[in-house]
MISE-987970 format. One line per 5 residues: number of its first residue (from 1); their letters; for each residue z, x, y of N, C-alpha, C. Coordinates in steps of 0.2 Angstrom, whole numbers. Layout:
BEGIN
NUM = a = Z/X/Y/Z/X/Y/Z/X/Y; ... $
// end
This chain:
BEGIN
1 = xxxxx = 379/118/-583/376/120/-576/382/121/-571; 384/115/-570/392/116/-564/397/112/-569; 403/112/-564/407/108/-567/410/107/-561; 409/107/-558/412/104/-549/412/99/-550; 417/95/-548/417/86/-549/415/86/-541 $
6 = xxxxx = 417/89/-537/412/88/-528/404/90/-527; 401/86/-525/395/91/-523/394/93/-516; 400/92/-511/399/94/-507/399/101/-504; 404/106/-509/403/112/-506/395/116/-510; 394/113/-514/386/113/-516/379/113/-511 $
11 = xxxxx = 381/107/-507/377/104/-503/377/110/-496; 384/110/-495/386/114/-487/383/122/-488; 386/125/-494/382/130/-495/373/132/-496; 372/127/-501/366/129/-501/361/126/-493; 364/122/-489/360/119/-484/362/127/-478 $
16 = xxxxx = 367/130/-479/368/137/-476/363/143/-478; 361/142/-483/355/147/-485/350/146/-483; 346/138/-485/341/138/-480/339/138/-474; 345/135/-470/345/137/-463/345/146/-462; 350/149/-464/346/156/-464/338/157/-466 $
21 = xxxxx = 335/153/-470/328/155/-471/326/151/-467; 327/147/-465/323/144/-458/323/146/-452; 328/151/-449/328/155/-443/322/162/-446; 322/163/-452/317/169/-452/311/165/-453; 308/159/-452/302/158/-452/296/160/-447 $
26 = xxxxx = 299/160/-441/296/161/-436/293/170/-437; 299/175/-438/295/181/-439/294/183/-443; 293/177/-452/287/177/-455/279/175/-454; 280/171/-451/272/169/-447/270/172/-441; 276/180/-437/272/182/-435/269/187/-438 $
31 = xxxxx = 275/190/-442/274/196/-448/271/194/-455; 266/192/-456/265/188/-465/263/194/-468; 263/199/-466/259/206/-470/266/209/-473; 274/206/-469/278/210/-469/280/210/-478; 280/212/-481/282/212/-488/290/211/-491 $
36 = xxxxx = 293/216/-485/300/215/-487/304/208/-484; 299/205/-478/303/199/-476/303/192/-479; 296/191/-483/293/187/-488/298/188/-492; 299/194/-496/305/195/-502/311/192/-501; 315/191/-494/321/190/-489/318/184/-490 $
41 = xxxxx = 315/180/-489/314/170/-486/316/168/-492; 311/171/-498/309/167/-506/316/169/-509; 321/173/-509/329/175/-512/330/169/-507; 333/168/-499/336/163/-497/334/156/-498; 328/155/-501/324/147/-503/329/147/-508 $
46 = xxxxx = 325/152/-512/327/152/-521/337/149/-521; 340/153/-516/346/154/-520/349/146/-516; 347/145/-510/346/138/-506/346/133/-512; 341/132/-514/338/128/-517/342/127/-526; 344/133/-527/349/133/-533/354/131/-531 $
51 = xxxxx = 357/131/-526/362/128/-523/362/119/-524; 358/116/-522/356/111/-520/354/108/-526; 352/111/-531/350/108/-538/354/107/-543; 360/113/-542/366/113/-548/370/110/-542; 372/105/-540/376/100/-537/377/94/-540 $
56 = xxxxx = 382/94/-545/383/86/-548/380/81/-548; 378/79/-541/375/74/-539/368/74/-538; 363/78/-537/359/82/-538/357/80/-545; 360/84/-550/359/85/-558/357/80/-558; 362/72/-558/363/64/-560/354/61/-557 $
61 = xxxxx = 355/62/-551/347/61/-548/342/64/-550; 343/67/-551/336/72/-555/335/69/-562; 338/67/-566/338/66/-571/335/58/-573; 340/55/-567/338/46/-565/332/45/-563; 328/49/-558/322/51/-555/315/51/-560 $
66 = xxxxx = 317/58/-565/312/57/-567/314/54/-575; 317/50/-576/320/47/-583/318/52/-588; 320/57/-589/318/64/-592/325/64/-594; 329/64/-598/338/68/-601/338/73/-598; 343/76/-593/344/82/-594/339/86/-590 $
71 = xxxxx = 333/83/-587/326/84/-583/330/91/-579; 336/89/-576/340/94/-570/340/103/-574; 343/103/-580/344/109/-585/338/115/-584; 332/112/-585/325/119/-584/326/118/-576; 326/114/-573/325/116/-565/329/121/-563 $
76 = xxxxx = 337/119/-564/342/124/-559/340/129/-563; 339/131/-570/340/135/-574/334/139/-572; 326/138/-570/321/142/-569/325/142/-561; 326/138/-557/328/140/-550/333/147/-548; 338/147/-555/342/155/-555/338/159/-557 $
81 = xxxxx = 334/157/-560/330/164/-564/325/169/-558; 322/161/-553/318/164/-548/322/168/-543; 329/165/-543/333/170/-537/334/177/-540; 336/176/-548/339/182/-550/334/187/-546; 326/187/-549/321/191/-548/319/194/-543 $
86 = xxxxx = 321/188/-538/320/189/-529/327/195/-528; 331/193/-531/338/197/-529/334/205/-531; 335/205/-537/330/213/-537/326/216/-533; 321/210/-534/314/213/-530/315/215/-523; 319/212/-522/322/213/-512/326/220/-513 $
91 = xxxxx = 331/224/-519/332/227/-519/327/234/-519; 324/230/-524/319/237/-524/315/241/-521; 311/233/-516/308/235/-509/312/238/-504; 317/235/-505/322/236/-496/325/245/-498; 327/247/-502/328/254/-502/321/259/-503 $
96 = xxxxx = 324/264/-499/316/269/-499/315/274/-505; 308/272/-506/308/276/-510/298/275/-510; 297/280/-516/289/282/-517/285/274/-516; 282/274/-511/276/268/-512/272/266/-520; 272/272/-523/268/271/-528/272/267/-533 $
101 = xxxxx = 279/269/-536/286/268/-538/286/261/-537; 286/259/-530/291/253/-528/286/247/-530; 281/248/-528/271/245/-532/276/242/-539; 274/248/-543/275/248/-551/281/246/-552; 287/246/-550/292/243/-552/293/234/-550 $
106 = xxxxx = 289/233/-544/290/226/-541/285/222/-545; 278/224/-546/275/221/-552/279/218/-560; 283/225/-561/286/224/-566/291/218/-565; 294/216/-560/299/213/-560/297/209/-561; 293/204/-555/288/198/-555/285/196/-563 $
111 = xxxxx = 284/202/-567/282/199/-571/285/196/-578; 294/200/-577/295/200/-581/300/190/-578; 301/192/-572/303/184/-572/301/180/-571; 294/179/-569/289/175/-570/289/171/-575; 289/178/-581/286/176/-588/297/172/-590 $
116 = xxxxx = 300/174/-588/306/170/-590/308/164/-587; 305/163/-581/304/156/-580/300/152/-582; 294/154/-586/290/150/-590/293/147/-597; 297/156/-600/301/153/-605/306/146/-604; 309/148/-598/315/140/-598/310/135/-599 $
121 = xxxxx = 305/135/-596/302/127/-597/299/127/-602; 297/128/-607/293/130/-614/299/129/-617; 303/132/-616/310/130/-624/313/125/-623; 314/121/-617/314/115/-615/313/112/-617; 305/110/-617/302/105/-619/301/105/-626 $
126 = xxxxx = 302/112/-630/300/114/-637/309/110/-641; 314/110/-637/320/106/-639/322/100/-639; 328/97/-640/328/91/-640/337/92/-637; 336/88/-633/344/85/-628/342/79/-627; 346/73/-632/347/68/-630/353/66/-627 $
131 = xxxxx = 359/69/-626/364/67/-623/365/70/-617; 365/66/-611/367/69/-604/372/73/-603; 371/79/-602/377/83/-602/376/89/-593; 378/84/-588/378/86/-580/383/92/-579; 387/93/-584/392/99/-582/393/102/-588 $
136 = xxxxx = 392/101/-594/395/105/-599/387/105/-604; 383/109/-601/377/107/-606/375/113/-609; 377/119/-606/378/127/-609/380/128/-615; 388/125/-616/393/125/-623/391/117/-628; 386/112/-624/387/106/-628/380/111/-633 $
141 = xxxxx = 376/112/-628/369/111/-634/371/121/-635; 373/122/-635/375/131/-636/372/132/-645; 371/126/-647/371/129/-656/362/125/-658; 359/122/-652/355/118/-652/348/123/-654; 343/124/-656/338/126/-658/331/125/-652 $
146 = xxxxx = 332/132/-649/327/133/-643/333/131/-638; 333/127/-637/339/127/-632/344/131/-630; 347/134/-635/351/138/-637/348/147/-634; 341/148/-636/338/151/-632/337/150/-626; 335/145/-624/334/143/-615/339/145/-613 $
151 = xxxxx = 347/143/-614/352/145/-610/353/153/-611; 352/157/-616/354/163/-616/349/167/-613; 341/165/-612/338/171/-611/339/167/-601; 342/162/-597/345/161/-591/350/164/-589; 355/165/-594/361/168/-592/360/178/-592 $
156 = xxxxx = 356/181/-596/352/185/-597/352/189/-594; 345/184/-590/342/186/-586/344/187/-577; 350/182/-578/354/181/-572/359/188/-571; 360/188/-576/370/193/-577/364/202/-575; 358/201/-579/355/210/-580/353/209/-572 $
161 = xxxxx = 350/208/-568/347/203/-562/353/207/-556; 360/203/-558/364/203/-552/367/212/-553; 369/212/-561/372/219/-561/368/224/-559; 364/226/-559/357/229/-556/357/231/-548; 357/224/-547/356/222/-538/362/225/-535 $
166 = xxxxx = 369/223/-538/375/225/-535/377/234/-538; 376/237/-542/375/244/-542/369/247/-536; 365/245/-537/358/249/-532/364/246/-525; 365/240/-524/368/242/-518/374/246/-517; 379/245/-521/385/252/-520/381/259/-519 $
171 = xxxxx = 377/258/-520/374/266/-523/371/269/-513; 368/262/-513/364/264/-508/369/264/-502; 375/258/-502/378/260/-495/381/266/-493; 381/269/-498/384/276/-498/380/281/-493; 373/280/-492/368/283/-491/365/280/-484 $
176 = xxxxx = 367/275/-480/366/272/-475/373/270/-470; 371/265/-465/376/266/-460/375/261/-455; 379/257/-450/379/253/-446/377/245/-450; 373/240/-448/374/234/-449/370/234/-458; 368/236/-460/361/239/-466/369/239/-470 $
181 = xxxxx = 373/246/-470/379/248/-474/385/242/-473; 385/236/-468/390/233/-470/388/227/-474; 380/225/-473/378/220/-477/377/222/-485; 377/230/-487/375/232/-493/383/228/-499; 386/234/-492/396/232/-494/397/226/-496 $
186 = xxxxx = 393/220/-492/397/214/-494/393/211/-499; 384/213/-500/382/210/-504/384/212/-513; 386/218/-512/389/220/-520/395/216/-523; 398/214/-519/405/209/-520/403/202/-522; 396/200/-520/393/193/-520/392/195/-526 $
191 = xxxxx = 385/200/-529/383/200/-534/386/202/-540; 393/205/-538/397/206/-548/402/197/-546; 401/193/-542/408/186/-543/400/185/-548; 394/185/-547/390/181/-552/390/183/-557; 390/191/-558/389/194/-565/395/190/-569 $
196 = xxxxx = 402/191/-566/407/187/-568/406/179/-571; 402/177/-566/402/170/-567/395/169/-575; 393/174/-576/387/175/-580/391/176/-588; 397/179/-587/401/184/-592/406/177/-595; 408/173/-590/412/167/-593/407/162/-598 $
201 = xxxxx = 403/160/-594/398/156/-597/394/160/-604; 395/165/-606/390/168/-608/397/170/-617; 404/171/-613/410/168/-618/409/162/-622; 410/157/-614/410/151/-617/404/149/-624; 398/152/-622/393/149/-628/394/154/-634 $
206 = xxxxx = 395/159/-634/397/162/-639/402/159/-643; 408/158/-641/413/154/-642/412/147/-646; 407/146/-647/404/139/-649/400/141/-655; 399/148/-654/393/148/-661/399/152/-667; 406/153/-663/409/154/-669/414/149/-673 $
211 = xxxxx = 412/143/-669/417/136/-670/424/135/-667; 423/139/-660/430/138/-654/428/135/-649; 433/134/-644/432/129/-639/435/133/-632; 429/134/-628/433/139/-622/429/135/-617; 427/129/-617/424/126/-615/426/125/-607 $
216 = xxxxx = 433/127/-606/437/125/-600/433/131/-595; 432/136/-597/426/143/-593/420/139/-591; 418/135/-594/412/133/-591/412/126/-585; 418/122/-585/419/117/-581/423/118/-576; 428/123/-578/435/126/-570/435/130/-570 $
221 = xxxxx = 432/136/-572/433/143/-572/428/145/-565; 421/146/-570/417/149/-567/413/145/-562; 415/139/-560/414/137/-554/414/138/-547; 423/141/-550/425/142/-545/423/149/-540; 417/153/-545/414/160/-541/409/156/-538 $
226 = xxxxx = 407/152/-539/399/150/-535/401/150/-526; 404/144/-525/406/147/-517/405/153/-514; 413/157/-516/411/164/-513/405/168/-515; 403/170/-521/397/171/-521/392/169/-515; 389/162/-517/385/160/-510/387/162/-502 $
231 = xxxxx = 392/160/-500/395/164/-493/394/171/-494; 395/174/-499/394/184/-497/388/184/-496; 384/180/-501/378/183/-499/374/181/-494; 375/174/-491/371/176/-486/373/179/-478; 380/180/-478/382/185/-475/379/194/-476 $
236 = xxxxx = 380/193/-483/376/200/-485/368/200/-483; 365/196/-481/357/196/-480/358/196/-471; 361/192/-469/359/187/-462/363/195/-457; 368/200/-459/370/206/-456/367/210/-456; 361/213/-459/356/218/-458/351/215/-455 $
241 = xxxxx = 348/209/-457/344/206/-450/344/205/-444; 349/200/-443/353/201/-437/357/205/-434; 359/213/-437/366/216/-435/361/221/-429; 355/222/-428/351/228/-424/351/223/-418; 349/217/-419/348/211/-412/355/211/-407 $
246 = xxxxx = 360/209/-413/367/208/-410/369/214/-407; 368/220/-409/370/225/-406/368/227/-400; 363/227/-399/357/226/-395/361/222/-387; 361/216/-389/363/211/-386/368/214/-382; 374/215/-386/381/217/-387/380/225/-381 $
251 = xxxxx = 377/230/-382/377/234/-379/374/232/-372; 368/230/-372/365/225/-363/373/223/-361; 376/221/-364/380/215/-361/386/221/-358; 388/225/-361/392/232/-361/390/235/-353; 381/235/-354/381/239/-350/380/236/-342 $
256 = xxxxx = 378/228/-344/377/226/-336/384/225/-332; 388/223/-339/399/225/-336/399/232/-330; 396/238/-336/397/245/-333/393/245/-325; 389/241/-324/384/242/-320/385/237/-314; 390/233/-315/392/228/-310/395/229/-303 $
261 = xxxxx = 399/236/-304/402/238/-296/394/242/-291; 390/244/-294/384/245/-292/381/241/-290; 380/237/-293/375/230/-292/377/228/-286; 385/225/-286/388/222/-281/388/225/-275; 387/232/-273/384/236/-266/378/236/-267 $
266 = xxxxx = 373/236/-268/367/238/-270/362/231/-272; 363/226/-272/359/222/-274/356/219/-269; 359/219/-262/357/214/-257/352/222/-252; 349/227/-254/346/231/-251/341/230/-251; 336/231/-243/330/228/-244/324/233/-248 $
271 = xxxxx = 320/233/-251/316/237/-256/310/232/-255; 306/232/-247/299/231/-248/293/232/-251; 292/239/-253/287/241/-258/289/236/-263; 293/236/-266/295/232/-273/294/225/-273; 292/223/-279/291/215/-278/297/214/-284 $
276 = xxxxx = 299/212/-284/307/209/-289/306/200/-291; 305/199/-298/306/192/-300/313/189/-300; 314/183/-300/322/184/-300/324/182/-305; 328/184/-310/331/182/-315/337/180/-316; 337/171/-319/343/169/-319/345/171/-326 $
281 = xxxxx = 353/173/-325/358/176/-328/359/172/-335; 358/164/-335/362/160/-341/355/157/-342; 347/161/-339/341/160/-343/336/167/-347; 341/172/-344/337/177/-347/343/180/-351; 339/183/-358/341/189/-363/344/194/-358 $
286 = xxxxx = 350/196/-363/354/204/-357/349/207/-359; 346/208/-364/342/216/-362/337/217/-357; 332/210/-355/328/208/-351/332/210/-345; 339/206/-343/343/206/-336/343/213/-334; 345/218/-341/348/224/-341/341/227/-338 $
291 = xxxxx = 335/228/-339/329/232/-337/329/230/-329; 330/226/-328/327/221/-322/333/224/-318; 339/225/-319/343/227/-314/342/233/-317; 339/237/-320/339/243/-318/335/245/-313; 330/243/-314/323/243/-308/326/241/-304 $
296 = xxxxx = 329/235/-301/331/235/-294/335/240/-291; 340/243/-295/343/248/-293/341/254/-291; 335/256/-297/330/262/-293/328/261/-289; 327/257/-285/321/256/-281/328/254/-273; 333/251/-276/338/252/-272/340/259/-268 $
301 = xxxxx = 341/264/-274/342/270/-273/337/274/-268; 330/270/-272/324/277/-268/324/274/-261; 325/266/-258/327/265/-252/331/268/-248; 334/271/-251/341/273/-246/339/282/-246; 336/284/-248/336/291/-249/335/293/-242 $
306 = xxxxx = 329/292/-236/328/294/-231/336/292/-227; 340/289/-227/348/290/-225/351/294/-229; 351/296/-236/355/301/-237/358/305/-236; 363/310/-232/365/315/-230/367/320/-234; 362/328/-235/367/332/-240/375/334/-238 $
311 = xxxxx = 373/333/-232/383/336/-230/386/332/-234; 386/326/-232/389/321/-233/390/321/-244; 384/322/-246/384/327/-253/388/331/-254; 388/337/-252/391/344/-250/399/343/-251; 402/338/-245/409/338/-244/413/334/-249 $
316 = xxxxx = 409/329/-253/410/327/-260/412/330/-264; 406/334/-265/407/338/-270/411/343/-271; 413/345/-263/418/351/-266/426/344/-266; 430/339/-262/433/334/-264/433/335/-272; 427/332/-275/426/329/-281/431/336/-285 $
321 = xxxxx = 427/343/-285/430/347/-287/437/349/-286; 442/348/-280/448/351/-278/450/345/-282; 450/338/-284/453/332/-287/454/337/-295; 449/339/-297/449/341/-305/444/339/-308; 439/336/-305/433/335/-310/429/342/-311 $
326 = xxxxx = 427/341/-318/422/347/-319/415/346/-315; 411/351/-314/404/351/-311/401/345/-311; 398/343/-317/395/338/-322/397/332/-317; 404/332/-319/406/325/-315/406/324/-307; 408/329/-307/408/331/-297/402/329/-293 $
331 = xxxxx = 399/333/-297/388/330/-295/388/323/-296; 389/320/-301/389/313/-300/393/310/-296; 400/309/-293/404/308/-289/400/310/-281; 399/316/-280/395/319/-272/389/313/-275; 386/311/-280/379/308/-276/380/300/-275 $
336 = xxxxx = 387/298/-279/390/291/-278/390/289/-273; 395/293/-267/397/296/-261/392/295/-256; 386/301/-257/381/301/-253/377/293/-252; 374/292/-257/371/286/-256/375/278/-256; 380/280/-254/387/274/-255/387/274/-246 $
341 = xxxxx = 386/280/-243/387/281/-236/380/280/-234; 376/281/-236/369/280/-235/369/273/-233; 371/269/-238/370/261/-239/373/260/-231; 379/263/-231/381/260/-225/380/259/-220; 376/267/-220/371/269/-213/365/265/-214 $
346 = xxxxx = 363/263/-217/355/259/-217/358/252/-213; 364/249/-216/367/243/-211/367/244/-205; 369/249/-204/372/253/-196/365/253/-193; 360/255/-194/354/259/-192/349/256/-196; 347/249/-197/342/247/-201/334/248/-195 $
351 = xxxxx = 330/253/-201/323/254/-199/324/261/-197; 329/262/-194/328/270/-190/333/276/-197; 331/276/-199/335/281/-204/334/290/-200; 338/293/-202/342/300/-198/336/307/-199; 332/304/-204/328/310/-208/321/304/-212 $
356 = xxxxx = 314/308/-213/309/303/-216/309/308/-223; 314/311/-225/314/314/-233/322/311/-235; 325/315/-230/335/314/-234/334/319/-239; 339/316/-243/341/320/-248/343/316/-254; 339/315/-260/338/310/-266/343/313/-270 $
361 = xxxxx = 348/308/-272/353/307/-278/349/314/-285; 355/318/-287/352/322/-291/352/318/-296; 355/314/-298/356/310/-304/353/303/-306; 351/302/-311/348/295/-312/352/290/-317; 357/292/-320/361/289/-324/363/284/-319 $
366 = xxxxx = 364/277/-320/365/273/-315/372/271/-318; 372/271/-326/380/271/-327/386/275/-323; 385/281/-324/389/286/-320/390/285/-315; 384/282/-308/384/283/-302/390/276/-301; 387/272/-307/393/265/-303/402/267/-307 $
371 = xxxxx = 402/271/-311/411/271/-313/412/277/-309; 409/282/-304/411/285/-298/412/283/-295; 409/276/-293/412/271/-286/421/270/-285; 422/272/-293/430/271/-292/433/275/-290; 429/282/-289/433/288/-288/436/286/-281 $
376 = xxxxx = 443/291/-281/448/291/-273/443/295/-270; 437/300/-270/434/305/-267/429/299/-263; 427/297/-266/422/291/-264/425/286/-259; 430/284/-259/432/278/-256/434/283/-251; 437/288/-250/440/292/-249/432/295/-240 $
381 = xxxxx = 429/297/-245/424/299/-239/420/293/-236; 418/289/-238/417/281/-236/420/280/-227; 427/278/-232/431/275/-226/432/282/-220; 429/288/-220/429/293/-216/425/292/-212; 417/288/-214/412/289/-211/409/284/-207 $
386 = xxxxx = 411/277/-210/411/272/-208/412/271/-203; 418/270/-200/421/270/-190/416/275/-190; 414/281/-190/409/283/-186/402/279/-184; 399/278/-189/393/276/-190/394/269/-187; 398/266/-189/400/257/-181/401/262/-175 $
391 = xxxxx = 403/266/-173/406/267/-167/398/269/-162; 393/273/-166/387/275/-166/385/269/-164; 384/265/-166/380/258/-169/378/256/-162; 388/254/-160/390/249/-154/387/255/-147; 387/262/-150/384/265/-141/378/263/-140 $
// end
């Protein structure tokens, strides 16, 4: 089964797995119809849980627990079979393809390692292990009668399983793109350390049915895949699930940066019709933050339109354009300008605005209007207008 004389990095890993399946439980109770998420939980229990069972220390307990020889042997052994199957069928659902197809092959899976999980415990108990063998039990009973099958149709079943899983994903990341094509990437690297780790052990027992001794494969060798394997993969699972939210987040957080020199003129502008909750910054989600200051800033902007001056637009834009902006940018920079002057004049002149229409910002891109704030044309026509609109004030 192992030959790790530690079970701690048994323990650390597999308790990383199920923690990943205990973060997705929540949006499987609210999803339970979802089919591909069920598939995702039952691979991170399964492969969790084989984790936890092929641990030295584990084995010893299990074995002492139920005074059964070797009780530990069909557990981890049915517990790899159950991930193997889960690893596929997760493969099968999760790439697209015919409804009909995917039905018909996932039945077929289920059924074939179903039935190979029952084999483990049937030749099991159909054989005999009187000697406790916690880390060399593959090559000791390798020549045993039914035994000898339990361990082959496990390693089988494991090495067809991973090889399978890790071609369909090479294949598929070729075909996709973003967090989906990085999790595919890493879980193919996961799934051939196993096939590896299936090819040693599967030497080693061979190796014994001709009267050699490679036994050193099965105790220092192929151990040593188990870790990395476990890290890629639930790297390789936890990236696609979580890579759409993170980005998500990651983008909010991009945009409320881009949207900060705006916010900072514009936030304290009265907007009566509007009722605004206040959201605090280090209790709300950026994407929640990021909708909510956009709404204030609409509603900032639509306050200010009856001050907005087209001159005041006009003289920017041809600025904007003598600077070397093209059109596109220029209009955004005149309506930065205009309502940046507006804001000033609503200070100046609160309640009496110059016009009960003005002249509304042509553009609604809020990103644009705030990286135009930095333009020299803006600052530029501001500080022109300002002294006037104080001096206005003070008559």
């Amino acid at each position: 089964m192992t030959a790790e004389p530690s079970s701690v990095g048994f323990y650390v890993y597999g308790s990383m797995l199920l923690l990943v399946c205990a973060m997705k439980v929540p949006a499987l109770l609210r999803r339970r119809h979802d089919t591909l998420l069920r598939i995702a939980c039952l691979l991170l229990f399964a492969a969790g849980c084989m984790m936890l069972f092929a641990a030295p220390a584990s084995i010893t307990a299990l074995n002492r627990l139920t005074g059964v020889t070797n009780f530990a042997a069909p557990v981890v052994y049915a517990t790899t079979t159950a991930f193997s199957g889960a690893s596929l069928l997760l493969m099968v659902n999760w790439k697209p393809a015919p409804p009909e197809r995917t039905r018909r092959v996932s039945r077929l899976c289920v059924t074939v390692y179903g039935l190979a999980m029952l084999a483990v415990v049937v030749l099991f108990w159909a054989g005999s292990t009187p000697t406790e063998q916690p880390t060399l039990f593959d090559v000791h009973y390798a020549t045993t009668p039914f035994i000898r099958e339990m361990i082959v149709l496990y390693l089988v079943a494991q090495g067809v399983a991973m090889a399978i899983a890790g071609a369909l994903c090479l294949r598929w990341s070729r075909e996709v793109r973003g967090s989906l094509r990085v999790g595919l990437r890493i879980l193919a690297p996961a799934y051939l350390l196993i096939v590896c780790y299936v090819v040693l052990r599967l030497t080693a027992v061979t190796a014994r049915w001709t009267g050699h001794d490679l036994d050193f494969l099965v105790d220092e060798v192929s151990p040593l895949f188990s870790a990395p394997s476990a890290v890629l993969g639930a790297l390789g699972f936890v990236i696609p699930l979580a890579g759409p939210r993170v980005a998500q987040t990651m983008r909010a957080v991009r945009h409320l940066r881009q949207l900060g020199p705006l916010w900072r003129e514009f936030k304290d502008i009265p907007t009566p019709s509007a009722v605004r909750a206040p959201l605090l910054w280090w209790r709300t989600p950026p994407a929640v933050l990021l909708t909510g200051r956009k709404t204030a800033l609409y509603d900032a902007v639509l306050a200010l339109t009856p001050y907005c001056d087209p001159d005041v637009r006009e003289a920017a834009l041809r600025a904007a354009l003598r600077n070397g902006d093209d059109e596109a940018r220029a209009a955004v920079t005149a309506d930065a300008a205009m309502i940046l002057v507006a804001r000033d004049r609503q200070r100046t002149e609160p309640g009496h605005p110059p016009t009960t229409e003005g002249s509304a910002p042509g553009t609604r891109d809020l990103l644009s209007l705030s990286r135009s704030l930095a333009s020299p044309v803006v600052q530029d026509l501001r500080d022109r207008h300002v002294p006037l609109q104080k001096a206005a004030h003070h008559e």
